[in-house]
PAZAPA-4460 file (N, C-alpha, C; in steps of 0.05 Angstrom, whole numbers, plus 32768, in hexadecimal, padded with zeros to 4 digits):
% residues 294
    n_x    n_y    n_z   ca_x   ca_y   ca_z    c_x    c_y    c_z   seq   type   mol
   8010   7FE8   8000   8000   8000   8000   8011   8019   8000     1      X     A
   801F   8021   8014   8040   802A   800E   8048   8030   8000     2      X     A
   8048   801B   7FED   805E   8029   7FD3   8049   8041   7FC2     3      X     A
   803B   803B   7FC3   8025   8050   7FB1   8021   806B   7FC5     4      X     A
   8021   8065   7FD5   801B   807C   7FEC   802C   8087   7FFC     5      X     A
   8048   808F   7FF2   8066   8086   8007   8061   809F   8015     6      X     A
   8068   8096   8038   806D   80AF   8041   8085   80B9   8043     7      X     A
   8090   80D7   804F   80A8   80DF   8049   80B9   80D3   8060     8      X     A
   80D6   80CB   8054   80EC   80C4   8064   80F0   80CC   8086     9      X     A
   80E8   80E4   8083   80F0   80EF   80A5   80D8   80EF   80B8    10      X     A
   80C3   80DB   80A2   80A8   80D7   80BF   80AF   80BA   80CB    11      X     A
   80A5   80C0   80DE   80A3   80A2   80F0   8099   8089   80D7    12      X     A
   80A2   8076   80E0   80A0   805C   80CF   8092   8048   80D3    13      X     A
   808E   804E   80F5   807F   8032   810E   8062   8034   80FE    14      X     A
   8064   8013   80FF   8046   8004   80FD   803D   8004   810C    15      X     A
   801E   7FFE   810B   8012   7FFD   8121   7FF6   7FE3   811D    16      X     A
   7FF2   7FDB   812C   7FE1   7FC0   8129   7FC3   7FCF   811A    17      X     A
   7FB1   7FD0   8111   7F9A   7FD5   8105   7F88   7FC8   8118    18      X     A
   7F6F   7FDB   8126   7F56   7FC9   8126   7F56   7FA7   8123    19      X     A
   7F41   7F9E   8138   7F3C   7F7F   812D   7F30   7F83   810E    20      X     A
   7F34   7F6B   8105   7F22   7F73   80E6   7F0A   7F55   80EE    21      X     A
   7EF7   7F5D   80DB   7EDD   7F5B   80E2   7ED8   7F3E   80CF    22      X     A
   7EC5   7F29   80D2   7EC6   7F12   80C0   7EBD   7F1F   80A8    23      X     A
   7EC2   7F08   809D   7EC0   7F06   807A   7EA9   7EFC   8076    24      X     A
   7E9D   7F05   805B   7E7A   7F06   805A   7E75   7EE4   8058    25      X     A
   7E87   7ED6   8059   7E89   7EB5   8057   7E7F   7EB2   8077    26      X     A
   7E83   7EB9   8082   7E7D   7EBC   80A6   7E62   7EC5   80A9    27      X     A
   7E52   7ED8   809D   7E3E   7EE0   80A3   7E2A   7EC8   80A5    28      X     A
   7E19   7EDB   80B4   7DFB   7EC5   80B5   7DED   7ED7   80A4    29      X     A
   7DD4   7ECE   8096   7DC8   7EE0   8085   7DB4   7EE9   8092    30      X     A
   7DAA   7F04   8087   7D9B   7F15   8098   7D85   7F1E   8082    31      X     A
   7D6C   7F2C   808A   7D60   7F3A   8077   7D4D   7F41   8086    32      X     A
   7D57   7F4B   809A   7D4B   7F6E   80AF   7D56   7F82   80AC    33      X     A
   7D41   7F8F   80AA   7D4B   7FAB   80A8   7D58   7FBA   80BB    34      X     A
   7D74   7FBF   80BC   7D80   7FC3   80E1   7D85   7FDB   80DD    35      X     A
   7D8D   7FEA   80FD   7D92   8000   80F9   7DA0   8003   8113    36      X     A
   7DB3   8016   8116   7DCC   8017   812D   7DB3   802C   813E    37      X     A
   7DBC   8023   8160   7DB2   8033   8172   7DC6   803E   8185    38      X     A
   7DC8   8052   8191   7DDA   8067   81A0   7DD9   8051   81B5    39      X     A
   7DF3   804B   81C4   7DFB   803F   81D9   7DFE   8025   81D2    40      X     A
   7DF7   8015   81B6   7DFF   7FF8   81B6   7E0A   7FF3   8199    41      X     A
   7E22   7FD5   81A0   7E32   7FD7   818E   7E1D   7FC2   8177    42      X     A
   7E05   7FC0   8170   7DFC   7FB4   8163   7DE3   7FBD   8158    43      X     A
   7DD5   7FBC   813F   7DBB   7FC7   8132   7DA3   7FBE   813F    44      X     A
   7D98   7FCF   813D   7D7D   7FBF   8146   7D77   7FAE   812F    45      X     A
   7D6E   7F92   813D   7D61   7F78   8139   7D7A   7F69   813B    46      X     A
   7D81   7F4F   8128   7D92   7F3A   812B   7DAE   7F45   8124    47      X     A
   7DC7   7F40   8139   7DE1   7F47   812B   7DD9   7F3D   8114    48      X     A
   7DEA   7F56   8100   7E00   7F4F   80ED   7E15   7F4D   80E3    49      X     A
   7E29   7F40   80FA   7E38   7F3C   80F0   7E3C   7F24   8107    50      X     A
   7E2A   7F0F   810B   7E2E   7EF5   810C   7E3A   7EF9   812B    51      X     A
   7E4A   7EDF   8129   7E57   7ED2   8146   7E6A   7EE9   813F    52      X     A
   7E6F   7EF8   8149   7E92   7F11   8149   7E94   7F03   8161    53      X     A
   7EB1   7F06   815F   7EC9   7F08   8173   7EC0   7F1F   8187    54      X     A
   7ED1   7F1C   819E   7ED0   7F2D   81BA   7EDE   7F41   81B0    55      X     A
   7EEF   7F43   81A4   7F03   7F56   8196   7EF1   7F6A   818C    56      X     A
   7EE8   7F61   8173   7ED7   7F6C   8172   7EBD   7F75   8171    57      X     A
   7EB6   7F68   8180   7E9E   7F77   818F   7EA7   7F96   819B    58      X     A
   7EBA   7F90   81AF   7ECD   7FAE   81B6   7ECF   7FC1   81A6    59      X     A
   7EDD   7FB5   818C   7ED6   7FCC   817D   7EC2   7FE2   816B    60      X     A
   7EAB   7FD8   8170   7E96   7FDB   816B   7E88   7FEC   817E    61      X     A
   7E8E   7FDC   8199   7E85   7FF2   81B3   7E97   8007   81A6    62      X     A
   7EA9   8010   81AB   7EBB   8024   81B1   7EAC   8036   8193    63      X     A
   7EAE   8029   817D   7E9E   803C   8169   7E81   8051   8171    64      X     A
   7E73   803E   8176   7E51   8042   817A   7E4E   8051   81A0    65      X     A
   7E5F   8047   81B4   7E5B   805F   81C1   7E6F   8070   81C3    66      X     A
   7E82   807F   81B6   7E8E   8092   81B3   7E80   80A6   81BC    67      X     A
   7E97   80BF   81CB   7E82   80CF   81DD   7E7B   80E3   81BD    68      X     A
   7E87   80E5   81A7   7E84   80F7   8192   7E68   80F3   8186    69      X     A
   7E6C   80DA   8182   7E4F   80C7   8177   7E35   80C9   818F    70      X     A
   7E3F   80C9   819F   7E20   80D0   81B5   7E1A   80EB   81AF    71      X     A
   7E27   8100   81B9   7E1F   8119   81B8   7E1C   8120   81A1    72      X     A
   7E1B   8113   8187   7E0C   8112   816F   7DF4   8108   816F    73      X     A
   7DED   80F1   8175   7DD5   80E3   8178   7DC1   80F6   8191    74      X     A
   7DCE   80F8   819C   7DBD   8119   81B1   7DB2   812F   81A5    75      X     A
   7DC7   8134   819B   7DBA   8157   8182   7DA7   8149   816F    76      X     A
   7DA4   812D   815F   7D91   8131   8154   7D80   8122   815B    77      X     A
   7D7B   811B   8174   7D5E   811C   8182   7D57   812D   818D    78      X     A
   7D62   813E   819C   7D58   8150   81A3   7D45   8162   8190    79      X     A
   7D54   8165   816C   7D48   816C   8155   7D31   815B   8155    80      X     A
   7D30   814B   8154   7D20   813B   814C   7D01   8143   8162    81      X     A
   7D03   8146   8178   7CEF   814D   8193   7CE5   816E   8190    82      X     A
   7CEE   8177   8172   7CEA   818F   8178   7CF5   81A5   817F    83      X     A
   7D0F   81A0   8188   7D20   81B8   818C   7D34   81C3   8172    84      X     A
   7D26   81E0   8177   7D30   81EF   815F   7D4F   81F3   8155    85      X     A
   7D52   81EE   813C   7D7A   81ED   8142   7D7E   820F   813D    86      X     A
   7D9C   8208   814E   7DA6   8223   814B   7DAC   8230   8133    87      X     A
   7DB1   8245   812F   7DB2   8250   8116   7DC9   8254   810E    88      X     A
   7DDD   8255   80F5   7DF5   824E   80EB   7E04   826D   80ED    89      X     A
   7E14   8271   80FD   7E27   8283   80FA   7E2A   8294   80DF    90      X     A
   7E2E   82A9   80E2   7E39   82BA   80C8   7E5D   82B7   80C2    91      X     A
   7E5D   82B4   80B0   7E77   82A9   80A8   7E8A   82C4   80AD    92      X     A
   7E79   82E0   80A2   7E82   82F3   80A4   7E8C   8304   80B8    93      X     A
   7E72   82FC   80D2   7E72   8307   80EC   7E8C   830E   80F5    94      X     A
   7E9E   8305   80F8   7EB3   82FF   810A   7ECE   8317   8106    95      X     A
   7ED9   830D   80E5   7EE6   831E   80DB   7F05   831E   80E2    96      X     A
   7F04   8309   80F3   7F1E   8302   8103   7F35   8302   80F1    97      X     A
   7F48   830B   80EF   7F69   8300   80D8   7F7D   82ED   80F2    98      X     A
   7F77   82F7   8108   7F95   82E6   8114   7F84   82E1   812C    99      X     A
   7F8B   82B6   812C   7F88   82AE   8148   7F9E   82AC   815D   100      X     A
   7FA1   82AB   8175   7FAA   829C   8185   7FAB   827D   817D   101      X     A
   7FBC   826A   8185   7FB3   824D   8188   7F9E   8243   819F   102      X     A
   7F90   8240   818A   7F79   822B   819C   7F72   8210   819E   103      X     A
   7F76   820A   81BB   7F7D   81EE   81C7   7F63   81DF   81B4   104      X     A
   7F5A   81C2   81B1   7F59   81B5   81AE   7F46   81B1   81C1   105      X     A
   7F21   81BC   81B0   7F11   81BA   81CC   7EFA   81A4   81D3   106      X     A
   7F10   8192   81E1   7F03   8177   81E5   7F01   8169   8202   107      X     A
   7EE5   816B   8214   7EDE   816B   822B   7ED1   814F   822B   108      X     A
   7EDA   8135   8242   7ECC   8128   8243   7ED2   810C   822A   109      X     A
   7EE7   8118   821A   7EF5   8106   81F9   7EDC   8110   81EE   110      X     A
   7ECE   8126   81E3   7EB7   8128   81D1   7EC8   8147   81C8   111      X     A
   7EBF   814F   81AC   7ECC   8163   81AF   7EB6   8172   81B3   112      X     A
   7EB2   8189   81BA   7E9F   81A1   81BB   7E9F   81C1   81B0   113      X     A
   7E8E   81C6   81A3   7E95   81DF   8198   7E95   81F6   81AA   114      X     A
   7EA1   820E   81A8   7E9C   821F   81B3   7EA5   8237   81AA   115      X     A
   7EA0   8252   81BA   7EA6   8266   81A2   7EC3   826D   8193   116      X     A
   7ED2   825C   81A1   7EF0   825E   818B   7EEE   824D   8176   117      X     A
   7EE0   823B   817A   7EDC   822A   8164   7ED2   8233   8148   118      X     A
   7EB2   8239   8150   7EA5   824F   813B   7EB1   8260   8132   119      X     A
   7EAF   8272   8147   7ECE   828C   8135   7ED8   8280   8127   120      X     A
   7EED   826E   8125   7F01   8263   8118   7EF3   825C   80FE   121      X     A
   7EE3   8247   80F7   7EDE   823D   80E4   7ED3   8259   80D6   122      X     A
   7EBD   8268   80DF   7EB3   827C   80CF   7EBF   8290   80C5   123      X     A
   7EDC   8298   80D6   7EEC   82A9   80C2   7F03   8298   80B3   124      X     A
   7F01   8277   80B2   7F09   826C   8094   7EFC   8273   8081   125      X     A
   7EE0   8276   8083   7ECC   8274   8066   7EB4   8269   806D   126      X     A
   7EAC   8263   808A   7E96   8253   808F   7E8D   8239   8086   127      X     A
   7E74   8238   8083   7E6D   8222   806F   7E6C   821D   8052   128      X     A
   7E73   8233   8045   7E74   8236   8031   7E8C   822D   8021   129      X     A
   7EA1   8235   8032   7EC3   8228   8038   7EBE   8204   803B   130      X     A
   7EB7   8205   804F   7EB1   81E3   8056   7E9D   81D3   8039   131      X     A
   7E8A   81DB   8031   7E81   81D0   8016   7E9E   81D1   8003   132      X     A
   7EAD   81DA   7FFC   7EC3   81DF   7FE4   7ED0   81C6   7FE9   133      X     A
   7EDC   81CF   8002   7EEC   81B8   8010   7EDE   81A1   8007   134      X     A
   7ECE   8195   801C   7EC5   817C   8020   7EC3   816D   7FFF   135      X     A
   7EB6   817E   7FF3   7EA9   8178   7FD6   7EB9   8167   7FC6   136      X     A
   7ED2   817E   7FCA   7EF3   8177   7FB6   7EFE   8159   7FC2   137      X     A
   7EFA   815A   7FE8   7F04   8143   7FEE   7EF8   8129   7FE1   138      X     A
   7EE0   8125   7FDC   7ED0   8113   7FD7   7ED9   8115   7FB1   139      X     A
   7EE1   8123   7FAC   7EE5   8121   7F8F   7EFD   8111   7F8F   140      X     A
   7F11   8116   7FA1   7F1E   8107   7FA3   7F26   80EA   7FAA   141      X     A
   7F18   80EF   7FBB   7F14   80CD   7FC7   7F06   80BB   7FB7   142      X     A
   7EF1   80CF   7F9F   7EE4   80B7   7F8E   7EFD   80B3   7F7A   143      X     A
   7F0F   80B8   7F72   7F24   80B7   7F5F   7F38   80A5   7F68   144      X     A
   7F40   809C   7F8A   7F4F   808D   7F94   7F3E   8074   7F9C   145      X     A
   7F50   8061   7F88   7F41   803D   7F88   7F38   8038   7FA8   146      X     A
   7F53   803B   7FB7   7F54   8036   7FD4   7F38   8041   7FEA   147      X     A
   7F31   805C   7FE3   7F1F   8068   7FF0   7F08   8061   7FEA   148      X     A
   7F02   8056   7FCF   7EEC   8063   7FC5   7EDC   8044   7FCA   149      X     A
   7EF0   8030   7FCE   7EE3   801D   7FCF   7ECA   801E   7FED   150      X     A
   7ECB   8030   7FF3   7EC5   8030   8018   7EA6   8045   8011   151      X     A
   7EA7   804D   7FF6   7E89   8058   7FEF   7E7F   8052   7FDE   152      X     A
   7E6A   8044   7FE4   7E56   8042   7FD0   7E41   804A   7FBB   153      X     A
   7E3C   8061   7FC6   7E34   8072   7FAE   7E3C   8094   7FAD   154      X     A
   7E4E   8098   7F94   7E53   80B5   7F90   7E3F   80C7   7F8D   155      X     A
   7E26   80C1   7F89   7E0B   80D2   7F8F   7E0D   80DD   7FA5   156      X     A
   7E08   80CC   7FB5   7E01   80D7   7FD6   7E11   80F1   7FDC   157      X     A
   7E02   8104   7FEA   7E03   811B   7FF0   7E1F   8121   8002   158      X     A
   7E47   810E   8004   7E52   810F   800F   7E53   811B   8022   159      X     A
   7E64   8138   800A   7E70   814F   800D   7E64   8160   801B   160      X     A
   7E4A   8161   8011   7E2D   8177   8027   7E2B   8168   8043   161      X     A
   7E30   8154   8046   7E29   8146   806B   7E3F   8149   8074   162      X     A
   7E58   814D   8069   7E79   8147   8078   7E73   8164   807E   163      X     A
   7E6F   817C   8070   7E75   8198   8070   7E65   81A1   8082   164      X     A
   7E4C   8195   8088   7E3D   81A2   809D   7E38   8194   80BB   165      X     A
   7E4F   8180   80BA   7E52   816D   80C8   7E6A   817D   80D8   166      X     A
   7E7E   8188   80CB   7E96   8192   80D7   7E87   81B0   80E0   167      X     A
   7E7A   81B8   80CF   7E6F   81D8   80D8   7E62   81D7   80F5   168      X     A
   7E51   81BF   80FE   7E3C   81BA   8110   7E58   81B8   812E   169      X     A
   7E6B   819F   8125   7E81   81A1   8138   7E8B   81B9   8149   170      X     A
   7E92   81CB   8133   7EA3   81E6   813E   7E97   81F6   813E   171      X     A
   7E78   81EE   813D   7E63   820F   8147   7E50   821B   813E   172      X     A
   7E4C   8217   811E   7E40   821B   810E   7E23   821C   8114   173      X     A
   7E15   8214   8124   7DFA   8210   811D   7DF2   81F4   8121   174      X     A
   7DE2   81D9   8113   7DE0   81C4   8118   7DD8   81BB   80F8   175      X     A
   7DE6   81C3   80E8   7DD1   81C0   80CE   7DE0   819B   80CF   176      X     A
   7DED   8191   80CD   7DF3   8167   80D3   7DDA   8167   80E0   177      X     A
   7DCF   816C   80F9   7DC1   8162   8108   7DA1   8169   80FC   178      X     A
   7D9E   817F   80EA   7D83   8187   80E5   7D7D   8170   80CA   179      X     A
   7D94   8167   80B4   7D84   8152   80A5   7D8D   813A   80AF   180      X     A
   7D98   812F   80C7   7D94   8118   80CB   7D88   8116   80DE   181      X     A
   7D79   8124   80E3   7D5F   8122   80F6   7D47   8112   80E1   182      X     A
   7D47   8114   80CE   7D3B   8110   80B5   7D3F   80F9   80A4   183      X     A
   7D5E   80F2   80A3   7D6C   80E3   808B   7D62   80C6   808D   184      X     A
   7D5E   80BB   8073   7D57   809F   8070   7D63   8097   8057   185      X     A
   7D76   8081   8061   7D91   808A   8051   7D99   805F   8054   186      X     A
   7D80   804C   804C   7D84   8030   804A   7D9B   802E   803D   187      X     A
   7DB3   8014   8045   7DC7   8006   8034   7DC7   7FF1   8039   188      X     A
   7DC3   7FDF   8020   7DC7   7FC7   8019   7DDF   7FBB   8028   189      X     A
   7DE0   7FAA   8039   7DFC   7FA1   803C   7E05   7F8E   802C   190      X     A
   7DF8   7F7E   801C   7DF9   7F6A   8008   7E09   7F49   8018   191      X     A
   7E10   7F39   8007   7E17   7F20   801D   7E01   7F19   8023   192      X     A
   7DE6   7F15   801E   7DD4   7F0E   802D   7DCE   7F18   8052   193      X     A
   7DD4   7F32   804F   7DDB   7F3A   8068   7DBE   7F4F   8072   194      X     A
   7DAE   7F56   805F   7D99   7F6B   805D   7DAD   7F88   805E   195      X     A
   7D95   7F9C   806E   7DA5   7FB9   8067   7DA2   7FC8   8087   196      X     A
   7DA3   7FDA   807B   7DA8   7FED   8099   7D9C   800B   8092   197      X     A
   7D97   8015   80A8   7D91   8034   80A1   7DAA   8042   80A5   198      X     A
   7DB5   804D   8094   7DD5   8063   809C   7DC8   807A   80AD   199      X     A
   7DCF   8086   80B6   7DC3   809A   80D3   7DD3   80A9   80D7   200      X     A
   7DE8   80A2   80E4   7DFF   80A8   80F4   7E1C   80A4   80ED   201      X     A
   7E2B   80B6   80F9   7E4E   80A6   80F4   7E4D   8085   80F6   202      X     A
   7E46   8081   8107   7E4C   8060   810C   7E41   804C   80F4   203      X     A
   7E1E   8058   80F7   7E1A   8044   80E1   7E2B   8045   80B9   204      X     A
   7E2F   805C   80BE   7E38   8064   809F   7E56   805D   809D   205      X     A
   7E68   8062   80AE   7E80   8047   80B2   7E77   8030   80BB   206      X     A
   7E63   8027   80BD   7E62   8009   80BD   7E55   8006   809F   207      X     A
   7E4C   800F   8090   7E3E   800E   8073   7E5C   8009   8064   208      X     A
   7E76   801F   806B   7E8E   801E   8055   7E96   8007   8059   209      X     A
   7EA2   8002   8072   7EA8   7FDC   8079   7E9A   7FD0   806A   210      X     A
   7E7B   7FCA   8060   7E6F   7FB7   8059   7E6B   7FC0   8034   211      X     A
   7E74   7FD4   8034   7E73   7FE2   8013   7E70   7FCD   8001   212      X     A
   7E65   7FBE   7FE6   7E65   7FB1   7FD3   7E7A   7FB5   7FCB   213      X     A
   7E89   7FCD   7FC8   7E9C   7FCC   7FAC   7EB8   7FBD   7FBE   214      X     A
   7EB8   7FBC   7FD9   7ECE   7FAB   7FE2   7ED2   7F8D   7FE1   215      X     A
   7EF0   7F82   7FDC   7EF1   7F6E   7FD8   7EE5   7F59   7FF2   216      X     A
   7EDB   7F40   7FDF   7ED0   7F36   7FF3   7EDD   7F2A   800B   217      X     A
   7EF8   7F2B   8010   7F0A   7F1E   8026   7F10   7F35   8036   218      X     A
   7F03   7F58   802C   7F05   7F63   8041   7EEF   7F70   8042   219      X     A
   7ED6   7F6D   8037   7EBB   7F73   803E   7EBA   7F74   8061   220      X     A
   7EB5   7F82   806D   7EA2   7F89   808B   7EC5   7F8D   8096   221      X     A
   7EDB   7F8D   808F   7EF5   7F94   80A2   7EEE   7FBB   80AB   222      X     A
   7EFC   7FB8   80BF   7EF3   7FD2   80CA   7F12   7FE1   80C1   223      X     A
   7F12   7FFA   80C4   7F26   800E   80B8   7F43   800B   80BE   224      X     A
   7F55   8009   80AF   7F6E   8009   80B6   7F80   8020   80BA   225      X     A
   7F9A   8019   80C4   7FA1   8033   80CB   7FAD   8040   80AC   226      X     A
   7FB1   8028   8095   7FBA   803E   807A   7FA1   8048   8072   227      X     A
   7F8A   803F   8076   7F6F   804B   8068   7F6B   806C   8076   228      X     A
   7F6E   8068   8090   7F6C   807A   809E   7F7E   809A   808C   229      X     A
   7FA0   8095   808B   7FAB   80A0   808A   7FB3   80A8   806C   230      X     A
   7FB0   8094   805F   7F9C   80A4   8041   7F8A   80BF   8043   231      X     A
   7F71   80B2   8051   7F62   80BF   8053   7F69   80DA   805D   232      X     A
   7F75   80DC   8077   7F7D   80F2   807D   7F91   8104   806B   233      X     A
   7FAF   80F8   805A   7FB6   80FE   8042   7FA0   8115   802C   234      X     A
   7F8E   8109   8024   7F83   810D   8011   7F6F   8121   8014   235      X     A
   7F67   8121   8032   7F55   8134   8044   7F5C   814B   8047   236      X     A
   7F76   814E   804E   7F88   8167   804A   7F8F   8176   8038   237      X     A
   7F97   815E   801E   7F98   816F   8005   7F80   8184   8001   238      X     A
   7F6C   8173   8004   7F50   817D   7FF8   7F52   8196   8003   239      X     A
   7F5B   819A   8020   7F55   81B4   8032   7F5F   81C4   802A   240      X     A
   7F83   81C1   8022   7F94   81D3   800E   7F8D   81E3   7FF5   241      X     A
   7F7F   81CB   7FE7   7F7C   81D6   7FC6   7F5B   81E0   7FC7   242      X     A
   7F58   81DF   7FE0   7F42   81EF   7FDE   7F37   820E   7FE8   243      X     A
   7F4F   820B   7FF9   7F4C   822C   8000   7F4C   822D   8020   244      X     A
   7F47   820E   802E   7F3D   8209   8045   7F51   8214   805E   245      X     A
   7F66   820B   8051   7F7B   8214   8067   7F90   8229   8062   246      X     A
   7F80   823D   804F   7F8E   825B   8051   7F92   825F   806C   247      X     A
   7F80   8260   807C   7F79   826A   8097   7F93   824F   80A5   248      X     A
   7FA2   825E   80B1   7FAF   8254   80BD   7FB5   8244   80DC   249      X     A
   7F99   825B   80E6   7F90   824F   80FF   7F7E   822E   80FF   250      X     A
   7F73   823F   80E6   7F58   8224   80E2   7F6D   820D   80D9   251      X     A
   7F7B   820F   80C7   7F8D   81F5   80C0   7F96   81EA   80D7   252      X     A
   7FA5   81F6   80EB   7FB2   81E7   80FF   7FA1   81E1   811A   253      X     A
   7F87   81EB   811C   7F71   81DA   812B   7F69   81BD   811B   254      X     A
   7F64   81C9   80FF   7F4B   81B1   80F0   7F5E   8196   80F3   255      X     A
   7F80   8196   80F4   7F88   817F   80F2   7F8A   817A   8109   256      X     A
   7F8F   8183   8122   7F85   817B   813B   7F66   8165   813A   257      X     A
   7F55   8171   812D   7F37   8172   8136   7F35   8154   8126   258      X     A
   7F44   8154   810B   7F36   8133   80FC   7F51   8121   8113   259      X     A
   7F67   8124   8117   7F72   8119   812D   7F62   810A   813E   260      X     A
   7F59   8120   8149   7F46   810D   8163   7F2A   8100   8158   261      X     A
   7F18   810F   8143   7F0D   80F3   8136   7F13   80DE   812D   262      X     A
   7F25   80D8   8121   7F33   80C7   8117   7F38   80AD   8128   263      X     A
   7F45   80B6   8143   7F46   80A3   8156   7F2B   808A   8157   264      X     A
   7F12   8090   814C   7F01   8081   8159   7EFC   8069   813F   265      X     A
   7F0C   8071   8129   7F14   805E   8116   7F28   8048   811B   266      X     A
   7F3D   8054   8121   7F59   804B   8120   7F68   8056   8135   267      X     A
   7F67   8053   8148   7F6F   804D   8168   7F92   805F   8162   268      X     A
   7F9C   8051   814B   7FBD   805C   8145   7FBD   8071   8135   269      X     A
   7F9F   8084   8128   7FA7   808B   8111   7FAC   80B0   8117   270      X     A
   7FA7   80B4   812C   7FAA   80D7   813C   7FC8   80E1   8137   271      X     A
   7FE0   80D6   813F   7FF6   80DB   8140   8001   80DD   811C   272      X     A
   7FF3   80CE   810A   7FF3   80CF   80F6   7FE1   80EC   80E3   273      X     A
   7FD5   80F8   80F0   7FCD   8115   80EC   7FD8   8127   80E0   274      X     A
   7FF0   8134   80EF   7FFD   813E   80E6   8011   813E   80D5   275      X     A
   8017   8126   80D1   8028   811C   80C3   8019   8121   80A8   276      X     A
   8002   811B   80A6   7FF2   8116   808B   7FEA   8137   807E   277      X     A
   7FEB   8143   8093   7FE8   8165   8088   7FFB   816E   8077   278      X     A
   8019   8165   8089   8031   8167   8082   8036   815D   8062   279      X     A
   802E   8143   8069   802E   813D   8044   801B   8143   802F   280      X     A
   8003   8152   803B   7FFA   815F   8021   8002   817C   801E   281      X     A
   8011   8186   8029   8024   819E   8025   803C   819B   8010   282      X     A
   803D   8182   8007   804F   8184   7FFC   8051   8173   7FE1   283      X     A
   8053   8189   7FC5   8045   8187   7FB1   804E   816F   7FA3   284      X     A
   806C   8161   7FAF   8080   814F   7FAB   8075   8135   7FA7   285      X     A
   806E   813A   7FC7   8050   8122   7FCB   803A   811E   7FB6   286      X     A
   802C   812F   7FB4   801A   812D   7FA2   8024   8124   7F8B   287      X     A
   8037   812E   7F7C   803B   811E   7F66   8038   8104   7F69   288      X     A
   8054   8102   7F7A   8053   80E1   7F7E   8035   80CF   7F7F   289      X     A
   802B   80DD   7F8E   8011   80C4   7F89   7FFC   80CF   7F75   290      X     A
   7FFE   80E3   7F68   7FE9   80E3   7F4B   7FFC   80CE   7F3E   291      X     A
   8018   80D2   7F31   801F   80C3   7F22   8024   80A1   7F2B   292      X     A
   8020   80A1   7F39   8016   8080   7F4E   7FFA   807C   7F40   293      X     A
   7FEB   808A   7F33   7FD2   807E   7F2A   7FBC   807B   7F42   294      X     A
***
């Protein structure tokens, strides 16, 4: 994977073990309920799907589905859901800020939480409007890389618009993530004779890429590794670069803090790899190398 993806000489080199990986659809029992993930458990409602699992991973599944990030998501959109009005989206303009201070990394409890440095920050990048460019380009990208793209199933789906208002909702923005998935009905096939699921949430929609069709069948349902991860992050950064995202210099060196600590709830090893991955989409050297890698 490596050779196509080389990182530079003077980064750290240490491996690191990956996640348990998950059985092979030869393991499954067949299913054809309609399931759907619930806040606090590592399994869909009605019959597992995914058979006898290991203790291993089962664990890792807890550790996905109650994540404190993933609760206090599943909170905001019930609360939407009961009727409570969302907040309204910051003016991008309001602020007007040119120079931050560094701002710590604001995460109480391992959840992160927005607050008004946060907002500020993002809205004198460009707001949401900044975050749509971004996200959009990333997803253009990722449909172009074999490796990534295998992990989505359909380039229709509204990516770029849920990641962008997904990160806006994080650092302050307002709740617009939580106002259409108060709403969203968003069935996937898991195929394998396995039935489908409702996508909802972070959890369920990384458990949809694990089970993606277009993956090979000896790693259908494996959960994320640490090179998938660090691709991803790679390629996440570019997007931020060539898009205007990380003019702002404050916002650049929070936002790679901020997918850092998301990241963790994928790939346990993949945080310390963060920076590193900013680092190499800074540098145009890199990039060649892996366009002309194909």
């Amino acid at each position: 994977f490596w050779k196509k993806y080389p990182y530079r000489s003077d980064e750290s080199k240490q491996s690191h073990p990956g996640p348990h990986r998950g059985q092979t659809h030869s393991q499954q029992q067949p299913r054809s309920h309609q399931l759907q993930f619930k806040p606090g458990s590592a399994h869909p409602s009605g019959p597992s799907v995914l058979g006898q699992r290991n203790v291993a991973e089962q664990k890792e599944m807890d550790r996905l589905v109650n994540d404190a990030d993933i609760a206090a998501e599943e909170a905001a959109k019930v609360s939407l859901q009961n009727g409570q009005k969302s907040l309204k989206l910051s003016e991008a303009n309001k602020f007007g800020l040119d120079d931050f201070e560094f701002l710590p990394l604001n995460v109480r409890n391992h959840s992160h939480t927005a607050s008004k440095g946060t907002a500020q920050l993002v809205a004198a990048a460009g707001g949401l409007p900044m975050l749509r460019r971004f996200t959009s380009l990333f997803y253009e990208k990722a449909f172009l890389d074999p490796h990534l793209d295998q992990f989505i199933r359909d380039h229709s789906d509204p990516h770029g618009e849920r990641f962008a208002t997904w990160i806006a909702e994080k650092m302050g923005l307002g709740q617009p993530w939580s106002t259409e998935r108060a709403t969203r009905q968003c069935p996937f096939h898991l195929g394998h004779g396995m039935g489908s699921i409702l996508v909802h949430d972070r959890s369920s929609a990384h458990f949809a890429a694990w089970h993606s069709p277009k993956r090979e069948p000896d790693k259908w349902g494996e959960h994320f590794h640490l090179d998938d991860c660090r691709l991803w992050m790679r390629l996440h950064f570019w997007a931020a670069r060539e898009s205007g995202a990380f003019a702002n210099k404050a916002f650049a060196d929070y936002y790679v803090r901020f997918i850092g600590h998301f990241v963790s709830v994928y790939e346990r090893h993949a945080p310390p790899f963060a920076r590193e991955s900013a680092r190499w989409s800074a540098d145009p050297a890199n990039i060649k190398v892996y366009l002309d890698a194909g």
